[in-house]
N, C-alpha and C positions, 0 to 999 in steps of 0.2 A: 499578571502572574510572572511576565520573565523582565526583572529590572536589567539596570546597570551590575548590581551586584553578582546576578546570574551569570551576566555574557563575561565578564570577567572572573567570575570562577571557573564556568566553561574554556577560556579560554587557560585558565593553568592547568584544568584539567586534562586539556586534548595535549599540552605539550608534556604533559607527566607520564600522559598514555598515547604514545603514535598508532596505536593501533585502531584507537576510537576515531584520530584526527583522520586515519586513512579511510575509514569508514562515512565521516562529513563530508571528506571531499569527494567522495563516490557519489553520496546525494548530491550537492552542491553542483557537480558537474554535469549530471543527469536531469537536475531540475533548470539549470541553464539551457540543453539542448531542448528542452519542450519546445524554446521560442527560438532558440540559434539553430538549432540542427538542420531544418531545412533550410536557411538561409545560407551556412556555410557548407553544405554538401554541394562537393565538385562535382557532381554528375544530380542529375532528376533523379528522385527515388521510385516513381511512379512510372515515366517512360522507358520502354525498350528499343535496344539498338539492335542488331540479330546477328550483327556482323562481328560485334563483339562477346557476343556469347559462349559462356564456359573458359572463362580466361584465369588462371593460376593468379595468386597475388604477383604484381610487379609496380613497376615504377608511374603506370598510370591510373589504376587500379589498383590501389593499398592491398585490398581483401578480396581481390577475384573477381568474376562476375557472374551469375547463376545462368540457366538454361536460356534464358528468354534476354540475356545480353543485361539486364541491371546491376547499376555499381553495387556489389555488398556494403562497401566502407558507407556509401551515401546514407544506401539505408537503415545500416546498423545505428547512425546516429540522428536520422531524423525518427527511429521508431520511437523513442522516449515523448514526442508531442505526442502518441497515440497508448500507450503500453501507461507511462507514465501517469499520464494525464487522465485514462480510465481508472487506475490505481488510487488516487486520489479523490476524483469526483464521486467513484462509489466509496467511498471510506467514510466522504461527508455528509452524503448522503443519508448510511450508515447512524453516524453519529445525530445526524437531525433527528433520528428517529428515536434510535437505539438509547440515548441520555433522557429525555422525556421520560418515555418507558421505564428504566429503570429507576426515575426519582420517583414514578409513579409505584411501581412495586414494591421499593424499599420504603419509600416514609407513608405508603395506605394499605388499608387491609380492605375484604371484601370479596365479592362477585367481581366485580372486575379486574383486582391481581392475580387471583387465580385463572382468570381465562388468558390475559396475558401471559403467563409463565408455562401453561399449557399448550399454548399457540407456540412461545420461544421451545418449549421440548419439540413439539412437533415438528419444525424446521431445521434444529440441531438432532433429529434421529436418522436424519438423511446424511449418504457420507456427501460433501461439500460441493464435488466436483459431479457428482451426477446430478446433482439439484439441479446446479448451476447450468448445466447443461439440458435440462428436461427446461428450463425457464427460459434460456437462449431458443428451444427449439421449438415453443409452444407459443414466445411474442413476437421473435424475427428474427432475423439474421444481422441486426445492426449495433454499431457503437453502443447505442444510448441503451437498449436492450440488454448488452453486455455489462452495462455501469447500471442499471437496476438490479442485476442478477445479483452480483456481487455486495451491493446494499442490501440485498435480500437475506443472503447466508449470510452474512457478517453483522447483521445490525444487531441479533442475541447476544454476541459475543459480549458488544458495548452494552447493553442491555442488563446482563448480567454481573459485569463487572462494575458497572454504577450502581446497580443495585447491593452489590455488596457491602462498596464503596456506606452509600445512605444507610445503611441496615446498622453499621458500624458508628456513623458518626449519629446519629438516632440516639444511641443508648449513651450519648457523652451528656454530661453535667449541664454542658454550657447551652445544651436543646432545651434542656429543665429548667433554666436560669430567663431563653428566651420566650421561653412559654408563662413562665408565673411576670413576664415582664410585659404580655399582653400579645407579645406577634402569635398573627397567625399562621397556619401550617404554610402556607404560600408564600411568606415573606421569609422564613424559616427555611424554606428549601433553596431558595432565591442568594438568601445571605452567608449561609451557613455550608447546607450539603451540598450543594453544587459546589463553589470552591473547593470543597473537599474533595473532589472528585474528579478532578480535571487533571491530574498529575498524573495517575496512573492511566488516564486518557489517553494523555498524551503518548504514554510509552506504548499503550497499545496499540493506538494509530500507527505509528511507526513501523510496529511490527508487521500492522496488518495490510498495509499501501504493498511492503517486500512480498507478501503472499497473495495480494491479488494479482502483482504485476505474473508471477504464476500462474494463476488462475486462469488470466485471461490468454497469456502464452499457452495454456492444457489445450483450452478450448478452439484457437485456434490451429491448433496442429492437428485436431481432429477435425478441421473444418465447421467447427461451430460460433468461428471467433468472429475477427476482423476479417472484411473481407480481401482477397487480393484482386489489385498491387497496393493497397495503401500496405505503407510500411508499420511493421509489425513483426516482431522477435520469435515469436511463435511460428506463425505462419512462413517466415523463412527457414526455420528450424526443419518443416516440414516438408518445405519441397526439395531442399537440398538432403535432406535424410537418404531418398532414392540413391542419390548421385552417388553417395561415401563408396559402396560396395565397390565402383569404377575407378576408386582413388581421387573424388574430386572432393574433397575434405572442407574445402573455405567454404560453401555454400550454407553449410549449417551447424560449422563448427566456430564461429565467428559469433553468428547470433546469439547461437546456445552460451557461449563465454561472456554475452554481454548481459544474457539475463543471472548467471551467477554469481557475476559481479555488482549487479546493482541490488539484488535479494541480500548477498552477503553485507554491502551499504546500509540496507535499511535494519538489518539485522543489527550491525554493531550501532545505529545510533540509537535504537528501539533500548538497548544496553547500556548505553553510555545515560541514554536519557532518565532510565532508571535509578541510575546511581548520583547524578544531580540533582533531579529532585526530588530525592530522600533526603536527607541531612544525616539519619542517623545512620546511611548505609555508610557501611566502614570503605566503601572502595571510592567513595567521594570523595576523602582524602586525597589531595594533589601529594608530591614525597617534596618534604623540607628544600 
């Protein structure tokens, strides 16, 4: 799907548009600390010192230290291996599911696309974030629990948008062309609507990694998330919240700017992504 031709249109794209290219390297940078963040954090993100505790940003400590003496800076950038990396593995999750389903909804009829599409109402009539949290509180309090939940509410989303996707390329000529040429419905789905469908996949994903890394930051400031001390943007969000009213500001103003910058990241690429691959969108044009 993404050739030579892509990464080189992509690439006059991002210099035509800096504001997309600012947005890649927010991913880029974010998807690098999953595996360098805690290698180049100068302090543990996980152990406390007490003696250093509640310390103003300075010259040994970039971003402070919160109540219990840990580096903010460390933490802020080893939380992307946890924050991150939940964002994704439920997204995939997601989509293992969510794409099946939907090829199965769009290109069959029956008793079983209807109980599927009834099931996907049923779990999109709940708003997103109490689901999410009756799921976290009903399997356990863990990572993998948190990256089910979120494949849970999220995998309709793909679901229905592949199903669109197939419902649409269904009624094209060239299904009628493959059908009087002998494929069957499986080979047809395999060849034809899948390919077709994987584009605006893609933008969704995109979108949807920037809103779980959300998600999971809601749940953890309610205490439903990650647990502490593993590092996690939510969950620091939440213990330094207390502290602001005292004047102590880094503790949760630091995290909270790291989750709106990496949301705004997946944002503009989720956008950028849309408009390369469409051909016929007008904003894919690079300027002469």
């Amino acid at each position: 799907m993404l050739g030579h031709s892509f990464w080189r249109r992509t690439w006059e794209f991002l210099i035509a548009h800096p504001l997309y290219a600012i947005g890649w390297a927010i991913v880029a940078v974010n998807v690098l600390l999953i595996v360098l963040g805690p290698v180049i954090a100068p302090f543990s993100p996980e152990h406390t010192v007490a003696q250093d505790a509640r310390q103003s940003p300075n010259a040994v400590h970039w971003f402070g230290t919160d109540a219990t003496g840990l580096d903010i800076f460390s933490r802020v950038i080893s939380a992307p291996s946890v924050d991150l990396s939940i964002g994704i593995l439920g997204n995939v999750l997601a989509l293992a599911v969510g794409i099946p389903l939907g090829l199965i909804t769009g290109f069959g009829r029956g008793l079983v696309t209807s109980v599927i599409l009834r099931l996907a109402d049923l779990v999109q009539s709940f708003p997103v974030f109490v689901m999410a949290m009756v799921l976290v509180a009903v399997s356990g309090h863990n990572i993998a629990n948190v990256i089910l939940a979120i494949a849970f509410v999220q995998g309709p989303i793909y679901l229905r948008l592949v199903r669109g996707e197939a419902l649409v390329v269904a009624r094209k000529r060239f299904i009628e062309a493959a059908r009087c040429a002998g494929l069957r419905d499986t080979a047809i789905v395999l060849r034809h609507v899948l390919p077709n469908s994987l584009n605006p996949t893609a933008v969704q994903f995109s979108v949807n990694v920037g809103f779980a890394i959300l998600l999971t930051a809601g749940l953890s400031f309610i205490g439903a998330g990650v647990r502490v001390p593993t590092p996690e943007w939510g969950s620091m969000v939440s213990i330094g919240a207390p502290a602001m009213v005292t004047g102590q500001w880094w503790m949760s103003v630091f995290p909270g700017a790291a989750i709106g910058v990496t949301v705004l990241g997946f944002a503009l690429l989720g956008d950028s992504l849309k408009q390369l691959l469409d051909p016929t969108y007008a904003g894919a044009r690079t300027r002469e």
